[in-house]
Residue frames relative to the residue before (quaternion, step in Angstrom):
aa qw qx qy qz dx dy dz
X 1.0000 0.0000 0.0000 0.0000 0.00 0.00 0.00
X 0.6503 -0.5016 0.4986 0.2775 3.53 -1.27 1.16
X 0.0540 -0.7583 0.6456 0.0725 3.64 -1.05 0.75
X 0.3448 -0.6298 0.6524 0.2427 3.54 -1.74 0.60
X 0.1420 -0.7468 0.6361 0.1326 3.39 -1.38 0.18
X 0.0635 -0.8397 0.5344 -0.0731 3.16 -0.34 1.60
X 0.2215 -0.8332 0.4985 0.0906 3.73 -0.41 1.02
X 0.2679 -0.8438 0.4500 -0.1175 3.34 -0.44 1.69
X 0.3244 -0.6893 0.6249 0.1707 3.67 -1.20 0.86
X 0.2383 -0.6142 0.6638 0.3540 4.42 -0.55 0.24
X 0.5624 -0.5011 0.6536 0.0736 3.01 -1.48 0.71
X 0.1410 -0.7989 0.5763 0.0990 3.60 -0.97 1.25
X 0.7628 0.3609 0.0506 0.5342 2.85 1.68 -1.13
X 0.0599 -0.8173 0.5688 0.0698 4.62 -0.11 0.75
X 0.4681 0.6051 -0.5926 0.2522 3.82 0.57 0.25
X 0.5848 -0.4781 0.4622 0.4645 3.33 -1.58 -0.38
X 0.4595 0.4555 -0.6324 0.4260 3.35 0.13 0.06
X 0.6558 0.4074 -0.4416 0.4572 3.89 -0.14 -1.60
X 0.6515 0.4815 -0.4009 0.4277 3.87 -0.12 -1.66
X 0.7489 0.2825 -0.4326 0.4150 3.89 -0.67 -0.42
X 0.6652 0.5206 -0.3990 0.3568 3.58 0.94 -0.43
X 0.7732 0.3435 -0.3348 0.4149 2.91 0.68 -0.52
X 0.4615 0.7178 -0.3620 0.3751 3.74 1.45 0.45
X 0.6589 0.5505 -0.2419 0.4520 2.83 1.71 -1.35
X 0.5327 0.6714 -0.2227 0.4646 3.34 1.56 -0.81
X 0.2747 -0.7371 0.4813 0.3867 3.49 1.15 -0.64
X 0.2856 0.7034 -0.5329 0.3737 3.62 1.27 0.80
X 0.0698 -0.7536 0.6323 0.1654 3.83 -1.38 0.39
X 0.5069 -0.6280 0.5558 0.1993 3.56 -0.86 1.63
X 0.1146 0.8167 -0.5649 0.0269 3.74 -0.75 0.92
X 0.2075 -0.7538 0.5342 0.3214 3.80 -0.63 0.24
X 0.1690 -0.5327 0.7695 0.3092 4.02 -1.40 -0.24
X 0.2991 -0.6510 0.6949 0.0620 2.82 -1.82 1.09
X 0.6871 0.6822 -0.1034 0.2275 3.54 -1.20 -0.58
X 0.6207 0.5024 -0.2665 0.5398 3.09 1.63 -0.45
X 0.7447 -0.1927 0.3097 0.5589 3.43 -1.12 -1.16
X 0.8016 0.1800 0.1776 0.5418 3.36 0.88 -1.25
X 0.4952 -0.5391 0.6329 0.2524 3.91 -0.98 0.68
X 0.1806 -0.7892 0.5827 -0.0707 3.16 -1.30 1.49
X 0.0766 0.8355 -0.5259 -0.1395 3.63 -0.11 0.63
X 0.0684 -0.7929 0.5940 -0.1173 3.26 -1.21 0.85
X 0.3980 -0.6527 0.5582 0.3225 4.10 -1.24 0.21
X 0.1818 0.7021 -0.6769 -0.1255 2.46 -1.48 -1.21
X 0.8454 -0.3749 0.2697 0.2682 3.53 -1.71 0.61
X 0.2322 -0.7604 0.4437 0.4135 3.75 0.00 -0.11
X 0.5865 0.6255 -0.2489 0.4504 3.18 1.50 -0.67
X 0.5370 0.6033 -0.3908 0.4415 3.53 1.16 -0.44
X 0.6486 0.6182 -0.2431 0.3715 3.72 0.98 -1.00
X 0.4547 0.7733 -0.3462 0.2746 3.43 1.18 -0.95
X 0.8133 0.2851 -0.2197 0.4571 3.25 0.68 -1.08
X 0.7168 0.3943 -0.3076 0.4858 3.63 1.02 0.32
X 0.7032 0.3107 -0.3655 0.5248 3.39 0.92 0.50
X 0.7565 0.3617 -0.3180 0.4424 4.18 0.85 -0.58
X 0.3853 0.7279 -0.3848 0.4168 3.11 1.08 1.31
X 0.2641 -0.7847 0.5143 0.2238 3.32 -1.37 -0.09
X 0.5021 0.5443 -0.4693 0.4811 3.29 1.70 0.04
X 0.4886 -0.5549 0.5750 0.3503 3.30 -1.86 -0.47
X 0.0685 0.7810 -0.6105 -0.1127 3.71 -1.05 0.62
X 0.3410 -0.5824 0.6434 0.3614 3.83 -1.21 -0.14
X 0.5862 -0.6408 0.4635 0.1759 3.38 -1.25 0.68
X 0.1180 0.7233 -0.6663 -0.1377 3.70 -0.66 -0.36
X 0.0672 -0.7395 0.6646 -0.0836 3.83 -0.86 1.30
X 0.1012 -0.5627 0.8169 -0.0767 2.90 -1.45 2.06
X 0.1869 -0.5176 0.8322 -0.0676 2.40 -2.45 1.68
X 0.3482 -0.7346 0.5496 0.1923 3.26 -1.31 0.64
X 0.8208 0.1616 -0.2884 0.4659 2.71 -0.73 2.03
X 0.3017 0.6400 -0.3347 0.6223 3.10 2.12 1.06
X 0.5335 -0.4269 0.6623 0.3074 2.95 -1.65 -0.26
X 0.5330 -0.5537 0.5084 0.3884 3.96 -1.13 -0.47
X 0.1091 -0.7918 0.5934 0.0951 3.97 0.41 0.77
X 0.2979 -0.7124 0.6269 0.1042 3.81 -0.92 1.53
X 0.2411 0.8230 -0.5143 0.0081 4.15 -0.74 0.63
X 0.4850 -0.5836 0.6081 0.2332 2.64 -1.74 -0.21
X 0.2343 -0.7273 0.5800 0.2823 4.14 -0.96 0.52
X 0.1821 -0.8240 0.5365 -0.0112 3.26 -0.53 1.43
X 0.8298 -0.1716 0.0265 0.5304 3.71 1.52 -0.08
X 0.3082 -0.8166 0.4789 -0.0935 3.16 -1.27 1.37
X 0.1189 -0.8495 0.5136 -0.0205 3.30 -0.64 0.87
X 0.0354 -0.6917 0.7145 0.0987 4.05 -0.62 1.50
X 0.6192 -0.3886 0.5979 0.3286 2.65 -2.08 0.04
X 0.6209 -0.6421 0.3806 0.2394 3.14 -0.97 0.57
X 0.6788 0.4406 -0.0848 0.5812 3.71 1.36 -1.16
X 0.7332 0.3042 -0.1281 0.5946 3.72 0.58 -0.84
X 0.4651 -0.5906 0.6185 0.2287 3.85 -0.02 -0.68
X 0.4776 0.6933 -0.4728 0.2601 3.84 1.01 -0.58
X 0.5326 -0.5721 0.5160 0.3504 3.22 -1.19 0.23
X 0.0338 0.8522 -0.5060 -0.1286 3.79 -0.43 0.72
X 0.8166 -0.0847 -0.0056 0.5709 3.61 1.68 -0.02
X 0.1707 -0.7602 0.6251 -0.0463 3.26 -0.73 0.98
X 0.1562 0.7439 -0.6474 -0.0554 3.64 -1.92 0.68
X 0.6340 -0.6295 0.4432 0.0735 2.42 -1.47 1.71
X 0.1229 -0.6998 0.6911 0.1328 4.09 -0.76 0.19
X 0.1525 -0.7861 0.5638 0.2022 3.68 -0.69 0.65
X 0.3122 -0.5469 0.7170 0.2989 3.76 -1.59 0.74
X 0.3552 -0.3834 0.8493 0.0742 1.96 -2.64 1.08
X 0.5116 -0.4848 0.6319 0.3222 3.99 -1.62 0.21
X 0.8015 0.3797 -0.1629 0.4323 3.65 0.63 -0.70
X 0.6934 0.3526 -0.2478 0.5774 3.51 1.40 -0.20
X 0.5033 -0.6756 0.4937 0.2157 3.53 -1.29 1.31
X 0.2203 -0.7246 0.6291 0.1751 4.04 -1.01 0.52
X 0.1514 -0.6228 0.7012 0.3123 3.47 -1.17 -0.39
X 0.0696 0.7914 -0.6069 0.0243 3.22 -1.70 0.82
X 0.4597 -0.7473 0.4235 0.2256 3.31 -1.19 0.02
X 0.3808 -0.8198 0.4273 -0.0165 3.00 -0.46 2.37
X 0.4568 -0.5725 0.6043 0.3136 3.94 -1.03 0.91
X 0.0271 -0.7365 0.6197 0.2698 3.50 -1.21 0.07
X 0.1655 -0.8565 0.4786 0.1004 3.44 -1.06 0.76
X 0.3711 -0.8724 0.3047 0.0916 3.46 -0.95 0.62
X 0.1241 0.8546 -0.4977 0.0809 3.60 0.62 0.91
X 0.5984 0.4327 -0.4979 0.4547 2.98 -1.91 1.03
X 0.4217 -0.6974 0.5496 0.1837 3.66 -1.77 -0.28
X 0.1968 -0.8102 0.4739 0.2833 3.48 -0.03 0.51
X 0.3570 -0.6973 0.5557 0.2785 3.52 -0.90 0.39
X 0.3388 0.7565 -0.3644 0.4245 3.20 0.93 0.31
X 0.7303 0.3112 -0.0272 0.6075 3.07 0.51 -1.96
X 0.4778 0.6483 -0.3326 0.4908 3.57 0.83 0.18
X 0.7298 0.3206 -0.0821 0.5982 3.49 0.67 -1.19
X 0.6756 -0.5001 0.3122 0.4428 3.93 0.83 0.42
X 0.5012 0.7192 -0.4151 0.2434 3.53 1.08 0.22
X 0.7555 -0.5105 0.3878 0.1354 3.82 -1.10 0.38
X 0.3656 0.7417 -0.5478 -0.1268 3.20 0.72 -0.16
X 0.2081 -0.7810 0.5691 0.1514 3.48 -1.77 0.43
X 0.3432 -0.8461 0.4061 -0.0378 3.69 -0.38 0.92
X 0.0985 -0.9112 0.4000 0.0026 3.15 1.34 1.70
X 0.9066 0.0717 -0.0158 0.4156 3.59 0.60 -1.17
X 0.4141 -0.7755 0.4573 0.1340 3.30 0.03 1.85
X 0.8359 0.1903 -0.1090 0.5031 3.45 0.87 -1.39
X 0.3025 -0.8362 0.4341 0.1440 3.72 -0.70 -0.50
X 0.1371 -0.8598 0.4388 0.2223 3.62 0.62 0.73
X 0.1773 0.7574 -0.6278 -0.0272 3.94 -0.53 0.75
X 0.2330 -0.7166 0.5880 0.2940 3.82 -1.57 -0.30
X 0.1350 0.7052 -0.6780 0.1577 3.32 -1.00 0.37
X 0.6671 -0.4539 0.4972 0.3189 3.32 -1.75 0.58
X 0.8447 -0.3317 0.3408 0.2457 3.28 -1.20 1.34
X 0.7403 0.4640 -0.1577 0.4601 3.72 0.41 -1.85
X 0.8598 0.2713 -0.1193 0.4159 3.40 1.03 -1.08
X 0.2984 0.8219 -0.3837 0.2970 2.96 1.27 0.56
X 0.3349 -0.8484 0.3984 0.0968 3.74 0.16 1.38
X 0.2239 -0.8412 0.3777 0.3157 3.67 -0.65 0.75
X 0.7455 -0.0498 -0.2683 0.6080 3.01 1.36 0.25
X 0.4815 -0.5862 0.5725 0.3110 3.74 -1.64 0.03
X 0.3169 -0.8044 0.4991 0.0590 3.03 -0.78 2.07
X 0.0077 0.7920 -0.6086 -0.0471 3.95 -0.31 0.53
X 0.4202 -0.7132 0.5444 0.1359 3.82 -1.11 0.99
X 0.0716 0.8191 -0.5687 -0.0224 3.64 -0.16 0.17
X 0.6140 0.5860 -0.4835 0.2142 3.67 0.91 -0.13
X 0.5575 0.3304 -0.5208 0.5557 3.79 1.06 1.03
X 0.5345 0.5841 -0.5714 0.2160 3.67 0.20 0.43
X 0.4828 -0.7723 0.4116 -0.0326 2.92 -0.98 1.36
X 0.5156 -0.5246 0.5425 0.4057 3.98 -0.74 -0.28
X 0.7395 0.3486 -0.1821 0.5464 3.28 -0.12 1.38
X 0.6867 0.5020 -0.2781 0.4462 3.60 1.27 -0.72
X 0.0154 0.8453 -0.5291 -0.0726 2.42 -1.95 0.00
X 0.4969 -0.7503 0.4173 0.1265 3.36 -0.40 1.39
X 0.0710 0.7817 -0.6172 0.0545 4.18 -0.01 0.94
X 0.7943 -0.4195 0.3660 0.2432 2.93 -1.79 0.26
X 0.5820 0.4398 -0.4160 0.5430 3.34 1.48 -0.77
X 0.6234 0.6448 -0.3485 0.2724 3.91 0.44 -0.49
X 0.7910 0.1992 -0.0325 0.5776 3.27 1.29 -0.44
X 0.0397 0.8107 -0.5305 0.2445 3.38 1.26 1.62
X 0.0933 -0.6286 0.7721 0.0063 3.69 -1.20 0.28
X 0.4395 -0.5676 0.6742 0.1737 3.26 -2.13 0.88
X 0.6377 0.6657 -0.2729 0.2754 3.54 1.10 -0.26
X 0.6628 -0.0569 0.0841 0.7419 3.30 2.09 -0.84
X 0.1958 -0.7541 0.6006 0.1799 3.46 -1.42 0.66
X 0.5476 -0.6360 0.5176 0.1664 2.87 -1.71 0.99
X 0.4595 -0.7218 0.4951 0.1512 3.42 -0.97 1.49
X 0.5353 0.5566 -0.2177 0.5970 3.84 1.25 0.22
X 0.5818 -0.5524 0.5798 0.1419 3.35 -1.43 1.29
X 0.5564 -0.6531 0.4136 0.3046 3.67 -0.79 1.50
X 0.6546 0.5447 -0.2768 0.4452 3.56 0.84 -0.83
X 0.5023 0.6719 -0.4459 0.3121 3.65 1.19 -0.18
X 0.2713 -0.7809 0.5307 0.1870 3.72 -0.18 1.30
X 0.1806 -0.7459 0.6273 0.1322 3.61 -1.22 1.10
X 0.7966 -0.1077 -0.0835 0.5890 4.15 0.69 -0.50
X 0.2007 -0.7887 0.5732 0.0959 3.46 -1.13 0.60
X 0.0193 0.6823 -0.7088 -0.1778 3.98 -0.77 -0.18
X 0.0136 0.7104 -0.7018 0.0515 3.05 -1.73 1.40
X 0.5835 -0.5241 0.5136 0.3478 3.39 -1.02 -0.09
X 0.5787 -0.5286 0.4741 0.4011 3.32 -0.92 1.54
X 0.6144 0.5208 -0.5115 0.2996 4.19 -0.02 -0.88
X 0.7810 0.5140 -0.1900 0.2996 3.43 0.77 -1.52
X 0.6415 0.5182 -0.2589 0.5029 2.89 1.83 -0.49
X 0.7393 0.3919 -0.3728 0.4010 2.87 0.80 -0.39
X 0.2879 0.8348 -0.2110 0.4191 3.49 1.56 0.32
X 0.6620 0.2347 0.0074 0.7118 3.06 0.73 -1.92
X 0.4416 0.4146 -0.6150 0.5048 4.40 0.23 0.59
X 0.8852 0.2229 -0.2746 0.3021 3.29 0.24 -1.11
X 0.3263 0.6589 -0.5320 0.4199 3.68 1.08 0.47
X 0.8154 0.3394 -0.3339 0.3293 3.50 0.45 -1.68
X 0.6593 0.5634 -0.4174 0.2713 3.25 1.21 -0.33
X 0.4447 0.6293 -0.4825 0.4164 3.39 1.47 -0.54
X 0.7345 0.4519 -0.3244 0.3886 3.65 0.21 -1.52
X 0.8765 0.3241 -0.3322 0.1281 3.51 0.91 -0.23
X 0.4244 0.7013 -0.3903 0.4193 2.60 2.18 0.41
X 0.2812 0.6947 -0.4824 0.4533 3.71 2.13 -0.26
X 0.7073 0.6029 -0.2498 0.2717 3.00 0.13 -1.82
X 0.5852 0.4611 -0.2054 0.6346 3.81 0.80 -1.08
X 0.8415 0.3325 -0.3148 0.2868 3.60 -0.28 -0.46
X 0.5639 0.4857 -0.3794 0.5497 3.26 1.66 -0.39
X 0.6661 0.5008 -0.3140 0.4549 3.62 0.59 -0.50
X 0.6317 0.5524 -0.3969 0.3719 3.45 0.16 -0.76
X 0.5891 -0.6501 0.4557 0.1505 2.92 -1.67 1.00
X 0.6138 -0.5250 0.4608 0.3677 4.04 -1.03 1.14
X 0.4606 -0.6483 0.5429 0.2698 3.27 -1.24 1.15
X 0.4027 -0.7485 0.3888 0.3556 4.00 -0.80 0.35
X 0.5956 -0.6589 0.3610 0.2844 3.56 -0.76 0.98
């Protein structure tokens, strides 16, 4: 897997006073987890760009002067609510010997003949949660579709690997091709169940 390098300041100081400074700065307060001890550190906001307005998956490599080189993973993020800025981010650190979970792109290669013949295709799971050691961590999840048919479907159990497991129930459907009918079928099923859904809940009319 593709790594970012993000150069980082430690952190002497975690109140709010320090935090807004270093916001105002366009700096983002981050912690590393995972070691012996919790590491805080900054860093650029601009440095992040390529590891968060994306859709692929990278691991992280964070230099601190006067550190070692700390290998991660971003395990959580935090916008502002009004702007979108980044206001905090943490980092999980790999070990070579210890397994991570992460979130995997899925990608799609080939043609379906399905969608060919007037079928639907539908594209349930963009991402994929799997774990595996560090080494085997995939940058993206490759799925074949050029025998999917009208009617198929392509699950998690279909596209297992000894290299990492999938955090999801084999039966978890990732792309499907139906026929506009069926779809439009199952729209009007969920809506039935949810207009159920309102009437069982709602509140006695008053006498």
């Amino acid at each position: 897997m593709q790594a970012i390098t993000i150069k980082g300041s430690e952190r002497e100081s975690v109140g709010k006073t320090s935090t807004k400074a270093l916001r105002n700065a366009e700096k983002v307060p981050c912690v590393l987890y995972g070691g012996e001890k919790p590491i805080h550190f900054s860093a650029d906001e601009i440095s992040f760009k390529g590891l968060v307005y994306t859709s692929n998956a990278h691991t992280v490599v964070i230099e601190m002067e006067g550190h070692q080189a700390y290998e991660a993973v971003l395990q959580d993020i935090q916008f502002h609510p009004v702007t979108d800025r980044i206001i905090h981010i943490d980092f999980y650190q790999l070990f070579e010997d210890k397994p991570v979970s992460m979130n995997i792109p899925v990608r799609l290669e080939g043609n379906s003949p399905g969608v060919r013949n007037g079928g639907r295709m539908l594209f349930r799971k963009r991402k994929l949660t799997v774990r595996a050691l560090p080494a085997n961590l995939p940058d993206a999840i490759m799925v074949d579709i050029s025998k999917l048919k009208i009617g198929g479907t392509i699950s998690v159990g279909d596209v297992k690997t000894e290299e990492y497991t999938f955090l999801h129930p084999d039966d978890t459907s990732i792309v499907q091709v139906k026929t506009s009918r069926n779809i439009l079928e199952e729209e009007e099923e969920e809506g039935a169940e949810g207009a159920e859904g309102t009437e069982a809940t709602a509140a006695p009319a008053a006498e």
